[in-house]
Each structure stands twice: as C-alpha cells, then as structure tokens.
C-alpha distance (Angstrom), angle and dihedral (degrees) to the residues before:
residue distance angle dihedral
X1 . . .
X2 3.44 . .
X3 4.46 112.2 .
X4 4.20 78.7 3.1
X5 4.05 83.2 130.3
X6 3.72 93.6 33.2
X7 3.64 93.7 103.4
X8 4.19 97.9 31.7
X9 4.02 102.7 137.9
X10 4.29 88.6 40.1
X11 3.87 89.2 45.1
X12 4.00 96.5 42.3
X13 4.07 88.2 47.7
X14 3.82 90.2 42.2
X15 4.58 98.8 51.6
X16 3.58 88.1 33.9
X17 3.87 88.1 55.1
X18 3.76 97.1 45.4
X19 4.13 88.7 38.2
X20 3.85 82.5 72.3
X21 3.56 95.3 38.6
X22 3.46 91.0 60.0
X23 3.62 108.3 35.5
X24 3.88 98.5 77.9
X25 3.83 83.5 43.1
X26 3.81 92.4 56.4
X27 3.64 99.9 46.8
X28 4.01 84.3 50.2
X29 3.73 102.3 48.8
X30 4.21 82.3 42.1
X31 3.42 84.4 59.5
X32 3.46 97.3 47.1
X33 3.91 99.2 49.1
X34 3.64 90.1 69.1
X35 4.15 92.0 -106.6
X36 3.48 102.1 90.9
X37 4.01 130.2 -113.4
X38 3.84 94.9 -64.7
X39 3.35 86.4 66.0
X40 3.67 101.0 58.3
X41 4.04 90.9 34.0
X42 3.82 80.4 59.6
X43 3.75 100.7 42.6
X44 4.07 86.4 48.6
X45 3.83 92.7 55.4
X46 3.99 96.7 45.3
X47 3.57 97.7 46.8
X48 4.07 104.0 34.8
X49 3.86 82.8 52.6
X50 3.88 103.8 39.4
X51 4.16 95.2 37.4
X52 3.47 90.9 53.0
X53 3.41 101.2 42.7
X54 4.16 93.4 48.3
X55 4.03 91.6 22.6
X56 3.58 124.0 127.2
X57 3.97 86.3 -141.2
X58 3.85 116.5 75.3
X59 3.85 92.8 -157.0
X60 3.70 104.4 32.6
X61 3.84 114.9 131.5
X62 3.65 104.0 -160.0
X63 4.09 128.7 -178.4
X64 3.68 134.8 121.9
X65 3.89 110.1 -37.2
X66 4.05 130.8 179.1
X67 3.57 103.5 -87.5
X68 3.72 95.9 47.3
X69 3.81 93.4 48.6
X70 3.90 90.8 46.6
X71 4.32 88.8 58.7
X72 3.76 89.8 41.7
X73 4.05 93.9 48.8
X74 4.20 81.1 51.2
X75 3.80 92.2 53.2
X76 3.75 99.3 34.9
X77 4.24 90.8 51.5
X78 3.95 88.4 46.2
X79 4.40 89.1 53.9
X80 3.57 95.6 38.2
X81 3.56 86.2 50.8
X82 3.77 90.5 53.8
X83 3.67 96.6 55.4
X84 3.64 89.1 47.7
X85 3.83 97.8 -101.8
X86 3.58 95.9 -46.4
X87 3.92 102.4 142.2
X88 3.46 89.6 -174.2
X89 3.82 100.1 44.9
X90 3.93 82.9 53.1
X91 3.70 101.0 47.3
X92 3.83 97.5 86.6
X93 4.13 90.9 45.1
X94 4.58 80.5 46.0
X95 3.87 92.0 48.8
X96 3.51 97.8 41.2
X97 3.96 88.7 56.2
X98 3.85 93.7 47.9
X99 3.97 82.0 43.0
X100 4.15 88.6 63.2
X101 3.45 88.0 36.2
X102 3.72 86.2 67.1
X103 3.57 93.8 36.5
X104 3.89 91.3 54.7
X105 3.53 94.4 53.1
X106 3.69 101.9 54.1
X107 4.05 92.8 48.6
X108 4.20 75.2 54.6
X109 3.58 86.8 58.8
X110 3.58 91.4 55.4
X111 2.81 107.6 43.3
X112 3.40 93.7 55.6
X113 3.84 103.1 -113.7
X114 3.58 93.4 135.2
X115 3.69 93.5 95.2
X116 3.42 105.0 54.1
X117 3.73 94.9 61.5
X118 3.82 97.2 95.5
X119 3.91 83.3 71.3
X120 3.96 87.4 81.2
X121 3.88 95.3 106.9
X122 3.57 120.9 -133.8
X123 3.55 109.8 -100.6
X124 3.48 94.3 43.4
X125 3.96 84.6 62.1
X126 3.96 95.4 38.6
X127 3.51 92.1 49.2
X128 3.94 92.3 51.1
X129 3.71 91.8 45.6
X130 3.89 92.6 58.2
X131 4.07 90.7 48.2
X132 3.76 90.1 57.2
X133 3.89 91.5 55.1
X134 3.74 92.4 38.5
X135 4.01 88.5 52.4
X136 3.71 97.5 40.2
X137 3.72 87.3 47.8
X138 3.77 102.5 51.3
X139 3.70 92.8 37.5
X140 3.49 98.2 57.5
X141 4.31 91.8 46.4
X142 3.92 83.7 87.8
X143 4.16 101.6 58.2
X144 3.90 83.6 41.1
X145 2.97 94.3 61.5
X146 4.01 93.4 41.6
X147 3.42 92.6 -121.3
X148 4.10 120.4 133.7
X149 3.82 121.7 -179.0
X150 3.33 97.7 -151.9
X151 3.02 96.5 63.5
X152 3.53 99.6 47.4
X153 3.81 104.7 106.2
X154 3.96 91.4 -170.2
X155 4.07 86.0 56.4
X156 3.47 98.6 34.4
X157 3.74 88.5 58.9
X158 3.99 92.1 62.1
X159 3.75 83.5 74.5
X160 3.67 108.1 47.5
X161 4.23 96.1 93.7
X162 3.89 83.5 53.1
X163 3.68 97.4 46.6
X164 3.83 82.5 47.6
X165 3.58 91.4 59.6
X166 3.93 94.1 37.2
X167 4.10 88.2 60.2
X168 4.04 94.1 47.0
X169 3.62 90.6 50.8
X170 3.76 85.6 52.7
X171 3.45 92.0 52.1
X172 3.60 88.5 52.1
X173 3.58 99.8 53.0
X174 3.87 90.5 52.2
X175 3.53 89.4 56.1
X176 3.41 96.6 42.0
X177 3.99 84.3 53.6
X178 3.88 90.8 47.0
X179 3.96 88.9 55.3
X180 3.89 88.9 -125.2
X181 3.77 101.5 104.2
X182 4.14 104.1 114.9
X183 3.64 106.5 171.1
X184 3.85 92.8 -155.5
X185 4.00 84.4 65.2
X186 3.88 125.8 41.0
X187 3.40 96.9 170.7
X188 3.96 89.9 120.3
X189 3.38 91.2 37.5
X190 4.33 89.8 58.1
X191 4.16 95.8 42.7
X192 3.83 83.7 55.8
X193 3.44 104.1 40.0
X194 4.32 78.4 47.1
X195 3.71 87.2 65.6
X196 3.74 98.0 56.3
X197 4.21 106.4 108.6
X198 3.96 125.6 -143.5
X199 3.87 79.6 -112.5
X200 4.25 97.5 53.2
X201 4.18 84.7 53.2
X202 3.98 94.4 42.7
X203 3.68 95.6 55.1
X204 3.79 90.3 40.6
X205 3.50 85.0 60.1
X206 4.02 94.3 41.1
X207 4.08 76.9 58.3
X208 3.96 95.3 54.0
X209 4.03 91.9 37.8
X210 3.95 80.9 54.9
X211 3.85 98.3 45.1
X212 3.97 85.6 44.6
X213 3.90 99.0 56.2
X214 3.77 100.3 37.5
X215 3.83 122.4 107.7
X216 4.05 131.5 25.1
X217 4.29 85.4 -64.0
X218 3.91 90.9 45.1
X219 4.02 92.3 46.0
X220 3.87 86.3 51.4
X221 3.46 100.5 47.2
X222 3.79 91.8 48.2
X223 3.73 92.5 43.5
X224 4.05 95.2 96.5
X225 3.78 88.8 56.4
X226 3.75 92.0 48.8
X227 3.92 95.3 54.4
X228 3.81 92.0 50.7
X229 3.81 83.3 55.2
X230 3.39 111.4 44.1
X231 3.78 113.4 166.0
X232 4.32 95.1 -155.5
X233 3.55 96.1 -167.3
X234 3.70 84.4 54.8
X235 3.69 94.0 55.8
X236 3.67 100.4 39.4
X237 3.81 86.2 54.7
X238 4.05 87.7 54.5
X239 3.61 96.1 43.5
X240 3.47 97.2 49.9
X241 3.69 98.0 49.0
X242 4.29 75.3 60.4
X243 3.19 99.3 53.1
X244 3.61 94.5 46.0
X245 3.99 92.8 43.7
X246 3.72 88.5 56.9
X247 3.67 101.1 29.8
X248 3.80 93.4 51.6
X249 3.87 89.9 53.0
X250 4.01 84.6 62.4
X251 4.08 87.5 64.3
X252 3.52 103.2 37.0
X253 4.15 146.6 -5.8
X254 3.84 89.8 -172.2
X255 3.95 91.3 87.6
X256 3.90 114.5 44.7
X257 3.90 104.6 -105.6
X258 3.95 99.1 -141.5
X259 3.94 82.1 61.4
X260 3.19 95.7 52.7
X261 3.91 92.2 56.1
X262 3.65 97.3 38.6
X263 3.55 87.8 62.5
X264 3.85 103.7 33.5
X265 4.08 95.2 52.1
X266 3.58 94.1 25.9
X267 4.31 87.3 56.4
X268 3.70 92.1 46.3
X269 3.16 96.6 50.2
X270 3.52 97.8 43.1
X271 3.86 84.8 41.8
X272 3.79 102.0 57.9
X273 3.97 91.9 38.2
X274 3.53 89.3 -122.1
X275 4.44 115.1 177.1
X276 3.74 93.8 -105.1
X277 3.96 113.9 144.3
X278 3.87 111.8 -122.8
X279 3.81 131.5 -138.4
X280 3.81 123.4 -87.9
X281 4.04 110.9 -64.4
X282 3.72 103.5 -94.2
X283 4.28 101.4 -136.0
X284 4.40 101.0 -124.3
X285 3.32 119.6 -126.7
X286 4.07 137.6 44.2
X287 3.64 109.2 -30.0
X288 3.97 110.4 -99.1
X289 4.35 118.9 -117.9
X290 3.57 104.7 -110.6
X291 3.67 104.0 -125.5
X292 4.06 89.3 171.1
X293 4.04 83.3 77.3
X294 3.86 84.9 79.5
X295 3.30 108.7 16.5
X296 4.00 89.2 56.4
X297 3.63 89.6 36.9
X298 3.96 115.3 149.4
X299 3.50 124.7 168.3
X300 4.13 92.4 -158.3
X301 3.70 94.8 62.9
X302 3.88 92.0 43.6
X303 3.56 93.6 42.2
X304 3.22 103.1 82.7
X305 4.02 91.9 40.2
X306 4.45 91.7 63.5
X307 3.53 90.9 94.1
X308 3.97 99.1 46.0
X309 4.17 78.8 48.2
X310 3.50 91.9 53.2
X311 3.80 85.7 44.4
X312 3.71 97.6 51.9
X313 3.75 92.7 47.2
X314 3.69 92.3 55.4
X315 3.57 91.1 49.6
X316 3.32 90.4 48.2
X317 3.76 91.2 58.1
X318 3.81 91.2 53.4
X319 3.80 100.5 45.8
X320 4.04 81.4 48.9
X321 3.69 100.8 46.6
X322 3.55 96.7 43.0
X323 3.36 89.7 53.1
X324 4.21 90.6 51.8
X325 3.73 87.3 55.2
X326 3.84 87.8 60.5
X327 3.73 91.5 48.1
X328 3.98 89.0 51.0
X329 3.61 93.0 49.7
X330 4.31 93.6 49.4
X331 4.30 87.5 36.8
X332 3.73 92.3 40.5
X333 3.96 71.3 -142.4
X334 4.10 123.5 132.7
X335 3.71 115.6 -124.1
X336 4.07 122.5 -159.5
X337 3.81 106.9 -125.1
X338 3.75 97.3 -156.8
X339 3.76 95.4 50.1
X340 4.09 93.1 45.0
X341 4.81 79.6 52.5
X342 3.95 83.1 56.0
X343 3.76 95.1 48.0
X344 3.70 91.5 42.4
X345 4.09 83.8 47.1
X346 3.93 95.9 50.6
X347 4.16 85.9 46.3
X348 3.34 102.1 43.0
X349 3.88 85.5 41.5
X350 4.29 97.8 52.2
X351 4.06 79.5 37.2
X352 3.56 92.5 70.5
X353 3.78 95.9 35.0
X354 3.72 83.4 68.1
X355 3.78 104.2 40.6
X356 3.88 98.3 -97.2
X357 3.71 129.9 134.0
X358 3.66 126.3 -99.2
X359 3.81 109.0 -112.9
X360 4.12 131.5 155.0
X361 3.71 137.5 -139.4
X362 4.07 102.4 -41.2
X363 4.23 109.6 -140.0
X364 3.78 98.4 -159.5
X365 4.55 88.5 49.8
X366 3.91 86.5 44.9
X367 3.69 95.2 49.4
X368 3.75 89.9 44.6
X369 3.67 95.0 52.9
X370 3.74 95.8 49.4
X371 4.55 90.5 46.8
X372 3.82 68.6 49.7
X373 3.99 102.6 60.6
X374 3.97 97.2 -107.1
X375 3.67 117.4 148.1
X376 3.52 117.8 160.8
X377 3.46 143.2 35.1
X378 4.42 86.8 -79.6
X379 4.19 90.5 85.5
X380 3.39 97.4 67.4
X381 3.75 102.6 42.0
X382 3.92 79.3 51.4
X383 3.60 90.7 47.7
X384 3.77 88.6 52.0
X385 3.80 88.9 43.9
X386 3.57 101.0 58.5
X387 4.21 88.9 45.6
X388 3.94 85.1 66.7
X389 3.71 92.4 46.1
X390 3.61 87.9 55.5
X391 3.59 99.3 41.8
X392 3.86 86.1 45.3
X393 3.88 99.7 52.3
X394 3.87 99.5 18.5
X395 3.79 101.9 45.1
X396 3.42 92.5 107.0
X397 3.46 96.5 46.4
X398 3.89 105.8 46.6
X399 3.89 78.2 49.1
X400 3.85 83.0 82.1
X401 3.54 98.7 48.3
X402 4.41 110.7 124.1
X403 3.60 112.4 -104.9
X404 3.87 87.4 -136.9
X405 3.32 92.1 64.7
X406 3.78 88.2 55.0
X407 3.55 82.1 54.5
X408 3.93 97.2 50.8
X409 3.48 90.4 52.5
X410 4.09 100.9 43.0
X411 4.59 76.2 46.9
X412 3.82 86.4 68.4
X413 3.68 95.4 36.4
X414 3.24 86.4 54.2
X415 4.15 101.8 48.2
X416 4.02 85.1 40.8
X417 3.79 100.3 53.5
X418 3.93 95.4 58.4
X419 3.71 117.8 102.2
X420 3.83 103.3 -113.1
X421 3.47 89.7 173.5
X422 3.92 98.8 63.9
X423 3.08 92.0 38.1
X424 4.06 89.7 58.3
X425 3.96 94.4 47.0
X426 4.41 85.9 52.3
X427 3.75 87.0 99.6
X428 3.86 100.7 45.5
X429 3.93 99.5 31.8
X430 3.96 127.1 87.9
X431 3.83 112.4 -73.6
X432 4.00 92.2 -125.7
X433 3.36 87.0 54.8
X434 4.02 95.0 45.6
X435 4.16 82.2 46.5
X436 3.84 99.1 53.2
X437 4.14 85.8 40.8
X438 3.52 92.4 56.9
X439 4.11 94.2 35.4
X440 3.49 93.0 64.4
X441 3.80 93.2 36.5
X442 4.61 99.1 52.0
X443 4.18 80.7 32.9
X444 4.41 89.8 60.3
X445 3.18 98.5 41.3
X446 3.27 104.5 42.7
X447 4.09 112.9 21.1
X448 4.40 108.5 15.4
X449 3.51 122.8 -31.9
X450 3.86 93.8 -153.3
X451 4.39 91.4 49.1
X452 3.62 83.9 50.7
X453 3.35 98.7 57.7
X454 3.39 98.9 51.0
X455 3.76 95.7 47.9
X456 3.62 89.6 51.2
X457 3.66 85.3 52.5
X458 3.83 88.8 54.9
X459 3.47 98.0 46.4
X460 3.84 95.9 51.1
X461 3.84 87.8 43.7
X462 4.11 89.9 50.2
X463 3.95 89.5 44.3
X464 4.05 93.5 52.6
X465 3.66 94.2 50.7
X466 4.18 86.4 44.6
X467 3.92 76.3 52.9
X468 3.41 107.7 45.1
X469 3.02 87.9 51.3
X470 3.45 102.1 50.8
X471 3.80 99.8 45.4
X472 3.95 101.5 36.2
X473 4.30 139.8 -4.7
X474 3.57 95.4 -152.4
X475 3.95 123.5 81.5
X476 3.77 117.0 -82.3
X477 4.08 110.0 -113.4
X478 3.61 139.4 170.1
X479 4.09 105.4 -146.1
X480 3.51 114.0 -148.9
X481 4.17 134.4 -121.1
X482 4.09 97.6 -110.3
X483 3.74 91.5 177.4
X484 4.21 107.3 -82.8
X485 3.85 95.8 -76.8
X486 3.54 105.6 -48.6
X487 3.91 88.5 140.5
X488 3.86 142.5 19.0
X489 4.08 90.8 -100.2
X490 3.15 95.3 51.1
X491 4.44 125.6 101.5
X492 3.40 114.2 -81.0
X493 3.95 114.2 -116.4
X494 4.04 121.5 -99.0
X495 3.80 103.8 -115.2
X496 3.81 91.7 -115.3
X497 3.80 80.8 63.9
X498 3.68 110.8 58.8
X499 3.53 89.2 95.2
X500 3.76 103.3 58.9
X501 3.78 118.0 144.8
X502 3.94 105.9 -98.5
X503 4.22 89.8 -145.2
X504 3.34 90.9 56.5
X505 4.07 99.9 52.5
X506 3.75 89.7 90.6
X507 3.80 96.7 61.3
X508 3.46 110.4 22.6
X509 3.98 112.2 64.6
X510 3.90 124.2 -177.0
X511 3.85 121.4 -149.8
X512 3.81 114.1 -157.1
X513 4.63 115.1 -149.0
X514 3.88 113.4 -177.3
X515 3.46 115.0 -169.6
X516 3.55 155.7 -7.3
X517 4.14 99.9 -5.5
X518 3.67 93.5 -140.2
X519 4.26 136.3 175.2
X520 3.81 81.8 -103.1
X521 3.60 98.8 62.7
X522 3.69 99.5 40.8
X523 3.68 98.5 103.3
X524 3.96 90.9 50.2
X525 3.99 84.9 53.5
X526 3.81 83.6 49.8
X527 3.50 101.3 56.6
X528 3.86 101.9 36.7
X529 3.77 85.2 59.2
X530 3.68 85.2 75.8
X531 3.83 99.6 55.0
X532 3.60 87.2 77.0
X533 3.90 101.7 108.2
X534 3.65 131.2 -139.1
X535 3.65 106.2 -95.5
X536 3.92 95.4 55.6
X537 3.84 111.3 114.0
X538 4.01 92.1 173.2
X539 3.62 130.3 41.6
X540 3.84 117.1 -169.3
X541 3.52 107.8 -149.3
X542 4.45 105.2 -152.4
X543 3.45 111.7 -159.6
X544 4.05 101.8 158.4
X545 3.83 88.7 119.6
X546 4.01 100.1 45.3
X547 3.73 100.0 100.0
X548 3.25 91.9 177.7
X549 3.93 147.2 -3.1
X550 4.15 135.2 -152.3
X551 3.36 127.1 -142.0
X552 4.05 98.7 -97.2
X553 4.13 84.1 51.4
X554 3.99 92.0 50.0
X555 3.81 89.0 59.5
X556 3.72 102.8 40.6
X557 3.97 82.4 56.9
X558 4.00 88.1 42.7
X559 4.13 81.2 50.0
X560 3.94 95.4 45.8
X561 3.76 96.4 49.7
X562 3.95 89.1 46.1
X563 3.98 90.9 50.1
X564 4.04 88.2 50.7
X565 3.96 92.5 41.7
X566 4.13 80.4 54.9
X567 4.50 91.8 51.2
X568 4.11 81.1 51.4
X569 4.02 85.9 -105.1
X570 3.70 118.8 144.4
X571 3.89 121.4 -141.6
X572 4.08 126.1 -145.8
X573 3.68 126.3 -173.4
X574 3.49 125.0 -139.8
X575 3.90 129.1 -170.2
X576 3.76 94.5 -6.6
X577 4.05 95.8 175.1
X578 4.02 125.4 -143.3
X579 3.68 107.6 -72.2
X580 3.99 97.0 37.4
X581 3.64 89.3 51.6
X582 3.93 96.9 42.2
X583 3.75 86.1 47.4
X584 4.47 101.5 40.5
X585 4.28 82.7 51.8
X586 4.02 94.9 51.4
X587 4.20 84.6 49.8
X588 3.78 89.8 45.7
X589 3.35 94.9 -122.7
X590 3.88 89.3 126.7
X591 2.59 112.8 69.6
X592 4.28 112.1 8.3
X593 3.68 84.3 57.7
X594 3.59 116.4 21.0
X595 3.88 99.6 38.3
X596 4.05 111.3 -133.0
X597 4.12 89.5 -110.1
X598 4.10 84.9 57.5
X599 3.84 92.6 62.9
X600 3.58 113.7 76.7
X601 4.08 132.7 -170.8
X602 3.99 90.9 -136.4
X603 4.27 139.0 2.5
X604 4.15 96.7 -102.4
X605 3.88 91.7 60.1
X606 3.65 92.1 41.8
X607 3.69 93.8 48.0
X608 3.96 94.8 49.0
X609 3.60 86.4 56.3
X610 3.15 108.2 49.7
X611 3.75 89.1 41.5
X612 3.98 88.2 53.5
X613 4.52 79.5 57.7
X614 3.13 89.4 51.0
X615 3.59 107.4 54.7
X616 3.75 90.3 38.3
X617 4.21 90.7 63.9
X618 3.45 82.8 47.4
X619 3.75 106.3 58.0
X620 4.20 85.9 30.0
C-alpha cells in the first residue's frame, strides 16, 4: 500500500472524471444487453472497482464496453429465448454464464495466457470491431424510432398459430416425460391443452415476436413495421441527444459530451412533461447477491453456453489488454498482462454475482482518467465509488431518463466503435487479408458473432502457415540493434558494414528485421523500437531480408517511425523489397513519413547520404 495515496488529488480528479464518463455509457450498454440499465450500472461499479484494485494496469478504467455488451446481448437473447421470454426465469442460467466467464478469465491469468494475446491478427480484430458498430447500430434503429415489437399487437398476432403449436408440443414433451403419452388416446393431451388461456398463447407469441426481431437480421426484418409506426417524439428525442453529442464536442472536450446530452435532452424532456417512454426502473439501494445463480443452477441450460463463456472471457482479455497497451504508451509505464486477466476475472466474477454485465478495460475512460491526473490503481476504485453513490442516491432519478436518449448515445457508440482505419487500407491491403476481414465481419452480423471469430481465427492461422511456408522455412524473427559491435553480445555487422564511419556510431543507429514481418512479431518490433538510445539522430531502418509484411506488421513499422519522428530521430529505409514497398506506399507511410530520398536501394548509398546531412548540420 505503500505511495497508494501518493497521487490522491490526481487520482480523485481522474475516477471521478471517468465515473461520469461512464455512467451514461453503462446505463446504455445495460440497455442494450437485453437486462436493462441496472445491469450495466451494476456491472460498471463491480468491475471499475475490483479490476483496478487487483489489475495488472495502474490506470486502467474498466466497465462494460461495446464489444462485451454485443456477446452478452447474443447469449442473453439465446437463454431468454429458452425459458420462453422469461427474463427472470433466465437470469440465474445469464449470471451463471457471465459467472464462468469471470471464472475463465482469472485461471487465464494464471496460467499465464495473458501474453499470447497479441497473436490475434489484425483483421480478425478489425473485422470484429466493425460488426460491433454495425450491430449496435442497426439494433438500436428500432427504439429510435420509438417503435417496440412486442408490443405491437398487429405483429404480435402473426405469431399466435406458432405459439399455438409451440405450447402443444410442450404439452407433449411433459407427457412424454411423465410416460403417459398414448397416441391412440389424447384424452390427457385435450384437458390440458383445455387449460391453456388467450393470455398463456399471447405472451407465447410476445416471446416469438421478441426472438424474431432481435439482432442486426431481426431489426431489419422488423424495420418496415417500424417506419409505418414512427413514434416522432421518440425520434426527435434520439436525434437530438446526436446532435448535441457531436455538436457539443465542437465547443469543448473538457466535459464528456454524452453527459452533456444525457442531461440536456433528458431535463427537457423531463422538464416540459413531454410523453416520452423512460428506461427500465433502476431498483434503489445496494445491488442484492444473486443467490438464484446456485440455487437455480442447471448444467443443461448452461451447457451449451461454456463455449460463448470461454468466448467472452477471451474477448474480454483483448478489449482489456489492448486497452493496457494504450495506458503504457500515455504512462510510459509497463503493465503485467496476466495480473490485469485476474483483475478483470475477480470483476467480471463479483459483477455477475450482483447482476451486472461483463465488460473489460474501457480505452476512451482510461484515457480520460490519465488527461485527468490518475495514476494508480486509486481512479478506478473511485470511479467505481462514485457509480454506487449515484446508483444509491439517483436511482430513482436516472429511472426517468428517455430510452431514446439511450439510443442516441448507443447511435454514436455505435458509428465510433467501427474500425475506419481497416476499412480504409481494404483497397491497398492483401486480398486474404481483405477476405478474412470481411469473413468475420458479414459472418457477425449476420450468422454468430462468436463462430465467426473463431473461423476467422482459423483461416488467418491456416493462411500464415500457407505463407510461411511459401515465403521462408526458417522461423520468422526480428533481430535487434545491440549497438554496432561495441561488445561481444552484441549483432554481428552485415558485411556491407564493416566499414562504417567510427564518428558517426553515436548518432546514426542501424536496426536489423529478417523475415516475414508478421502479426506475431509485432510486439517484438514494438519493444526493440525502444533500444534506440538517446543520442541517435539517424536510424537506418534494414529491411533486405523482409520478404514480405502483413497488415498488423505495416502499422507497427508506421507506429515505430512515428514514435522516433516524436524523440526528433529520423528514420531511413534500406532494401525494402517488392511487397513491403508496394504495401508501406498504399498506407502512406512512404512517402508522408519516410520522405522518398530516405529510402534507399542498398546501405553504401544510404550511408553517403546521410553522412553528406550530417556534415552539413555540422559546418551550419
């Protein structure tokens, strides 16, 4: 605990600063899992707290976030289906899968898996990215525009035949199970099926209607219905939360946008008692422990749910991890991956003890609280702190909030989580790379996000070895700079270099990469960037043994250059072969940041050069 109070003021500004970032955010994504914004309030306080305090990431902000709360909404729909649209029937069987979620990833903590995530190749990750904001995007089109299908009697009526036929094969099954179905004699069959109300069928069908309109293919389908019943208060509620979101930006980034509209369209319309239909009732008080998790417990409804656990703890590692890396970069700190999958674990874990979401480390919260002044682990307990307080003695009041403005805001979550980026470089990147991209993206919003991702996972994996293969049969490796010979350790010299100019050791540095630069030896290229020391004015990038370079590999170079343009070093590339070259020009790296007289066909003309620079800012 030692220095835990160090940082106090810069850590109490910091979590309260990302507490409000993230509590419109959590009562949105609550809303969007299916469990209503208690949920997510409740997930946000667990894990911000619990993370931090067991993370392996001082800084990290952690809560519900968009691709957590697009698996979960997946997994909750498929239960609640099971128990016939019973939320509350399904919340034990929900619970107990976030529960193993949890679980999962603290044994991945231990085990030490935490270090092997960077291996999740990048169009696996872009493509996933731009599903998220595709589904969150389409899905919430139908409570922007006010519109609810079930509770649209004219479309709930579409499925009252098939409810009819759902509930007699239910009655059949419990027969069947009671050993006293005899199909030469239904009279059992007909007293039971005589005891099945109007009511029982019509919210068997509100069930179906439900199943039938959820996710990006539901939302579609139902769209038709929804623009023949536009509720316009509804949408002018959404779009002006929007237009304030992105409007407000314009004016200032001091005080968190999404805030700012929550309270603005939420007040008026609040204010002028206008007909607007709120959010969910959030219960008051502490959240209760939900002992139904074991005393409901039942391994054949959660059975089939272990992989999408497994699935969402995974995830949750990446979303979390990537997010540490971001933190490292804007700390210049170090944070320990498998301890920050054990805080995420013991969050995610209490989370779901308590009804809350599963969620992950949150970039846009962590960056916030370190603009903020937050340091160490402190922030996000705070952060988590100040989400009770407002749950405690705001319940009530949030509980009136417009569920279009929910919308608004999950609209812009949506648009902002895509991967613009990727989707840019589709025209100048390899096509296999394009395909599995776009794979995983048509295959999550359309079929199973979670399937998707692991066939694009097997795809990339099948097309690297095909690669490998292809270019090289030795292992892939990035060879560090050791300094030109100054010691026995150190790389030997290229032959073309023996007869480098002594004075010029000290500023010019020369980093050696052999082989394929691949999505697996990113990180490596990451870190070596930072062995180049202080007094180097000149770093000479060889690349005569880098047959060829993917898309993650392109912009971990594009990153290294950038962080040695920012310590006022200069970067020259030397032997850059076909398909680097081809591939660094389509990204712009050559030439907006290596200038076309940095990049040089061999070492001698590069070195008389630079040497010619050199001598110039001397004598200037």
């Amino acid at each position: 605990m030692k220095g835990f109070f160090n940082n106090l003021k810069g850590d109490a500004f910091g979590g309260l600063t990302a507490g409000i970032v993230a509590l419109p955010l959590a009562l949105a994504f609550g809303v969007s899992s299916g469990l209503g914004p208690s949920a997510g309030l409740y997930g946000a306080i667990f894990i911000s707290f619990f993370a931090a305090l067991f993370g392996g990431t001082n800084t990290q902000i952690s809560g519900p976030t968009a691709p957590m709360t697009a698996v979960s909404m997946l997994i909750i729909a498929g239960l609640i289906g099971t128990y016939n649209g019973d939320v509350n029937a399904a919340l034990p069987a929900i619970l107990t899968v976030f529960l193993l979620s949890g679980i999962i990833q603290i044994g991945l903590g231990a085990m030490g898996v935490g270090k092997y995530i960077r291996y999740i190749p990048y169009p696996v990750v872009s493509g996933f990215m731009t599903a998220i904001g595709v589904m969150i995007l389409v899905t919430q089109i139908l409570p922007a525009l006010g519109y609810y299908p079930k509770e649209d009697e004219s479309f709930v009526s579409h499925f009252i035949p098939e409810a009819q036929e759902v509930i007699l094969n239910k009655i059949l099954k419990e027969e069947a199970g009671e050993e006293i179905l005899v199909l030469e004699d239904f009279k059992e069959t007909i007293k039971r099926a005589e005891g099945i109300t109007e009511d029982d069928v019509k919210l068997e069908a509100i069930a179906l209607a439900g199943n039938n309109s959820s996710g990006v293919v539901g939302a579609l389908k139902s769209l038709p219905n929804a623009l023949s019943n536009i509720n316009y208060l509804e949408l002018i509620l959404c779009l002006a939360t929007i237009l304030v979101i992105y409007g407000f930006k314009r004016i200032t980034t001091a005080i968190p946008s999404t805030l700012v509209a929550l309270l603005v369209v939420s007040g008026v319309a609040y204010g002028f008692d206008l007909n607007y239909r709120p959010i969910q009732e959030i219960p008051s008080g502490f959240p209760k422990f939900n002992f139904s998790i074991f005393s409901n417990f039942s391994l054949d409804s959660v059975a089939p749910y272990i992989f999408s656990a497994l699935t969402l703890s995974i995830l949750g590692a990446i979303d979390s991890l990537l997010t540490s890396v971001v933190a490292d970069n804007m700390t210049k700190t170090k944070h320990n991956p498998n301890k920050e999958l054990v805080g995420q674990g013991i969050g995610n874990t209490i989370g779901a003890l308590f009804g809350g979401i599963p969620g992950a480390g949150a970039t846009i919260r962590t960056v916030v609280n370190i603009n903020a002044g937050g340091k160490t682990r402190l922030s996000g307990m705070i952060a988590g702190v100040l989400l009770l307080i407002v749950l405690l003695a705001l319940g009530p009041v949030a509980s009136q909030i417009p569920a279009a403005v929910l919308a608004g805001i999950l609209i812009t979550v949506g648009i902002g989580v895509m991967d613009y980026k990727g989707l840019r470089a589709i025209p100048h990147m390899p096509k296999i790379e394009v395909v599995i991209m776009l794979i995983v993206l048509v295959l999550s919003v359309t079929w199973n996000l979670i399937y998707a991702v692991g066939i694009g996972l097997i795809i990339a994996s099948l097309i690297f070895m095909k690669k490998m293969g292809d270019v090289t049969a030795r292992q892939s490796k990035v060879e560090s700079l050791e300094g030109m010979g100054k010691s026995p350790k150190f790389e030997k010299l290229w032959k073309d270099e023996v007869n480098f100019p002594k004075e010029l050791k000290e500023e010019i540095f020369i980093k050696h990469l052999s082989g394929p630069v691949f999505f697996g030896s990113t990180s490596e290229l990451q870190e070596l960037a930072d062995q180049i020391p202080e007094t180097a004015t000149h770093v000479i990038i060889r690349m005569d043994k880098v047959p060829y370079m993917d898309q993650s590999g392109v912009y971990v170079l594009e990153e290294m250059v950038l962080g040695l343009e920012k310590r006022g070093i200069k970067s020259s590339i030397v032997g850059m072969q076909k398909q680097p070259l081809y591939l660094s020009k389509k990204v712009n790296i050559i030439p907006d940041l290596v200038a076309n007289e940095y990049v040089f066909p061999d070492f001698d003309s590069c070195i008389n050069a630079l040497i010619k620079i050199v001598n110039e800012k001397k004598s200037a």
